[in-house]
N, C-alpha and C positions, 0 to 999 in steps of 0.2 A: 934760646928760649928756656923757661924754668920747665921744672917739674911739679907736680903735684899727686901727694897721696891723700884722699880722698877716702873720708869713713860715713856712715850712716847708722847711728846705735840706738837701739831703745832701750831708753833707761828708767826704771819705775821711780815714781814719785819721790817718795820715801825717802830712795838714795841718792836722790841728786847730792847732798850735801856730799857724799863720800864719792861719787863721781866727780864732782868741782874739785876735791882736793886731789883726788890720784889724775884729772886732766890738767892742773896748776903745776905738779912736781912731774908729769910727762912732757909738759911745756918744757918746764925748766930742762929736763935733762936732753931733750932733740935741741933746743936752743946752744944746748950747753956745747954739743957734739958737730951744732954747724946749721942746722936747720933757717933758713931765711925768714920764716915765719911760721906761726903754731894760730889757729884759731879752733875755737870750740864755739857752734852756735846751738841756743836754744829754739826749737821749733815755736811760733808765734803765729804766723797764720799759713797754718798745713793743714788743709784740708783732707778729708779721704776721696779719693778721684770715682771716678765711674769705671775704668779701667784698669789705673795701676797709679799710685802716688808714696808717696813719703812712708804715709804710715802702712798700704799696703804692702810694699817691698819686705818691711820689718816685721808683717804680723804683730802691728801694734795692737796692744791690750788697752782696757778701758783706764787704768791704771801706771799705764807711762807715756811718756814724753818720747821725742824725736831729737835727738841731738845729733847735727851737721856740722863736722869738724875737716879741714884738714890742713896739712902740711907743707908747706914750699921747700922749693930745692930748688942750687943751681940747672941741676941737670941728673937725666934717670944715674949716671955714673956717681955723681955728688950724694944722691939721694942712697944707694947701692953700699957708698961709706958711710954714712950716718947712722943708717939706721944697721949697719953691723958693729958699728961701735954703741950704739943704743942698747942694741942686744944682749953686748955684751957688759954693759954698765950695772953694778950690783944692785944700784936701788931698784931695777926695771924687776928683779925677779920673782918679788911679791905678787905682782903683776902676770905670773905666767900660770899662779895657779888659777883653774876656771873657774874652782866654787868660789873663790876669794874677789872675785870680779864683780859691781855692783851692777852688772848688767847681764843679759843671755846672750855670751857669746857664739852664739850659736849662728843667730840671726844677727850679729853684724854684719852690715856688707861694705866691703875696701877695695880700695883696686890706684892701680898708679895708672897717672894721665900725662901726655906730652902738650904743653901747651899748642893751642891752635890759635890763638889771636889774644895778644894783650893790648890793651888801650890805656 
């Protein structure tokens, strides 16, 4: 069964355009490295819950968006070489500074998943 790494980012309005382009050339380079698949989704109808949802997890602001992205892999091993060769790919390093990031990395939330049922 695959793998999946799994993001949850809020990214303010504004910068979505500079977020499409640094998630289009992180596509590219996880594709590049082996990744099964890359998606990046726009929040469209998220609502905020009574107890915990999308934009609460994030501390969304009146002024950003919810973007639900993530990543496929053969397997957590598959996934374990990819993204160390990702890491270690030059164009990623722009990317490691925080201020330079179009969102608060702070409040990102990630985590890798074992599939439990594909259909």
């Amino acid at each position: 069964m695959s793998y999946v790494d799994g993001f949850v980012v809020p990214v303010p309005l504004h910068n979505l355009p500079v977020y499409r382009r640094m998630a289009r050339l992180c596509g590219k380079i996880w594709m590049e490295h082996g990744a099964i698949a890359y998606t990046e989704c726009l929040a469209d109808n998220v609502k905020s819950g009574k107890y915990t949802s999308f934009p609460q997890s994030v501390k969304l602001k009146p002024d950003e968006t919810v973007v639900f992205s993530w990543i496929v892999y053969e397997s957590r091993r598959h996934r374990d070489r990819v993204n160390k060769a990702v890491m270690n790919d030059p164009r990623m390093k722009p990317m490691f500074d925080a201020k330079a990031l179009p969102f608060d990395g702070k409040r990102l939330i990630f985590g890798g998943f074992k599939t439990m049922l594909s259909l």
